[in-house]
C-alpha positions as CSV (number, residue, x, y, z in Angstrom):
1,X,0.0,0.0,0.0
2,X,1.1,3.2,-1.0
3,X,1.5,6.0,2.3
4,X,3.1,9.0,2.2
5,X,6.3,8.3,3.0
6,X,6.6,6.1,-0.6
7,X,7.6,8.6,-3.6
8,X,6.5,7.5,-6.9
9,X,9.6,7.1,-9.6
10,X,9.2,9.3,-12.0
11,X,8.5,6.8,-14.8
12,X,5.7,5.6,-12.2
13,X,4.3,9.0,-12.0
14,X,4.1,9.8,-15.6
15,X,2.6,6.3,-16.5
16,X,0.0,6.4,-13.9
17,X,-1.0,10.0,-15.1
18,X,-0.3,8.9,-18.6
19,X,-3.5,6.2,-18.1
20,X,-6.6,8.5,-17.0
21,X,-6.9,8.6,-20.1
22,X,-7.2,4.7,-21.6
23,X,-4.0,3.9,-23.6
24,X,-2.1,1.2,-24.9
25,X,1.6,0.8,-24.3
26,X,3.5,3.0,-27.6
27,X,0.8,5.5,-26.2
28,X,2.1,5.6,-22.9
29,X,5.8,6.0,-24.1
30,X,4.5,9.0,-26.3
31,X,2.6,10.3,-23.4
32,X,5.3,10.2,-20.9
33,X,8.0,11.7,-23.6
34,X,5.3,14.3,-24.2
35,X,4.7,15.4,-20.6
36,X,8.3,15.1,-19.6
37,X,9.2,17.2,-22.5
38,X,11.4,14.6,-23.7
39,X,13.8,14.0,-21.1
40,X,12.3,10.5,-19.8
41,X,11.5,8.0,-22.6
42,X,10.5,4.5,-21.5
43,X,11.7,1.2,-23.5
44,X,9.4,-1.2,-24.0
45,X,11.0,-3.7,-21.3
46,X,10.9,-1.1,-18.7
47,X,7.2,0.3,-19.3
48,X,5.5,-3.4,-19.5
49,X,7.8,-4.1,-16.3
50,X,6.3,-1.3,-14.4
51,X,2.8,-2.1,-16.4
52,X,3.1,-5.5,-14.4
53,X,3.7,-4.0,-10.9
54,X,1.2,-1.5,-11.0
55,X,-1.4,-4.0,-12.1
56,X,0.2,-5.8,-9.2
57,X,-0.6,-3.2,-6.6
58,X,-4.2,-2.4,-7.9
59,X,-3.2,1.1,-9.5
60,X,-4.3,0.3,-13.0
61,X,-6.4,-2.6,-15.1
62,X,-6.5,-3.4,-18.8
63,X,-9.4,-3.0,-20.7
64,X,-11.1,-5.7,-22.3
65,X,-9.1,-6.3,-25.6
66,X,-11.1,-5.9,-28.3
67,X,-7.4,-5.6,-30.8
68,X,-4.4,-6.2,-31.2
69,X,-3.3,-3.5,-28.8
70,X,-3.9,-4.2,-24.6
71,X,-5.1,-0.8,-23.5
72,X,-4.8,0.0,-19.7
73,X,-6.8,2.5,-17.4
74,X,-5.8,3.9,-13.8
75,X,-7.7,2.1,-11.0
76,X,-9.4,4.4,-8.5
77,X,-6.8,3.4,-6.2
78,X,-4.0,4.1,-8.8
79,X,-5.9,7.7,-8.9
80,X,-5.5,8.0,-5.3
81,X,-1.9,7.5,-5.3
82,X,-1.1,9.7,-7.6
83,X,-3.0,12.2,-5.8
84,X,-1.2,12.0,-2.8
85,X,2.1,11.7,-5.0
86,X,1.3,15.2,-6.0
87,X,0.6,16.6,-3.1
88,X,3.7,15.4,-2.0
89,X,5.7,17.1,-4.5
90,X,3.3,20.1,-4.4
91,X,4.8,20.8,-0.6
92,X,8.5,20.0,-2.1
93,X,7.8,22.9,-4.5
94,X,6.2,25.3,-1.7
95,X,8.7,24.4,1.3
96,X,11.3,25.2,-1.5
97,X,10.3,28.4,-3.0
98,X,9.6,29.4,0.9
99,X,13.2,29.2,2.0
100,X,14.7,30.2,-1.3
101,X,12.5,33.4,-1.8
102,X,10.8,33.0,-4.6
C-alpha cells in the first residue's frame, strides 16, 4: 500500500498520469516523452515491467481487448496515489520556494 512516506519514480508517476486517459503501451511511451518534454523516454522492457507491478498493486487494469493492442486505465486506487504523489511534490515545490524566496 502506498503511504506518504513512498515517492512514486518518475516513470511511475508519468505512467500512472499517462492512463486516466485509456491507452495502450507505444501511447504511454508518447505520453510520458510528451509530458516530460522529452527527457524521460520508456523502452518497451521497462514500461511493461512497471505495467506488471502497478497491475500488481491495484493502481491500473486493462481494458477488455477488443485488438491487437492491450489498452490499460488507472484504477481508482492508482488515482488516489497519484494524488497524494502530487501533493507530495506540491509541498516540495512550496517548502522550497519558501526558503529560497521565490
Amino acid at each position: 500500500m502506498y503511504t506518504t512516506t513512498n515517492a512514486l519514480t518518475e516513470a511511475v508517476f508519468y505512467i500512472l498520469l499517462a492512463l486516466v486517459e485509456p491507452k495502450h503501451g507505444y501511447g504511454i511511451m508518447q505520453q510520458t516523452a510528451l509530458l516530460s518534454r522529452g527527457r524521460l523516454t520508456l523502452s518497451a522492457g521497462t514500461l511493461y515491467g512497471a505495467l506488471a507491478t502497478l497491475q500488481e498493486k491495484g493502481w491500473i487494469e486493462p481494458l477488455p481487448e477488443e485488438g491487437r493492442k492491450k489498452e490499460y486505465r488507472i484504477t481508482q486506487a492508482g488515482r488516489s496515489v497519484l494524488e497524494q504523489e502530487l501533493a507530495r511534490l506540491n509541498e516540495l515545490v512550496e517548502n522550497g520556494n519558501r526558503i529560497l524566496n521565490h
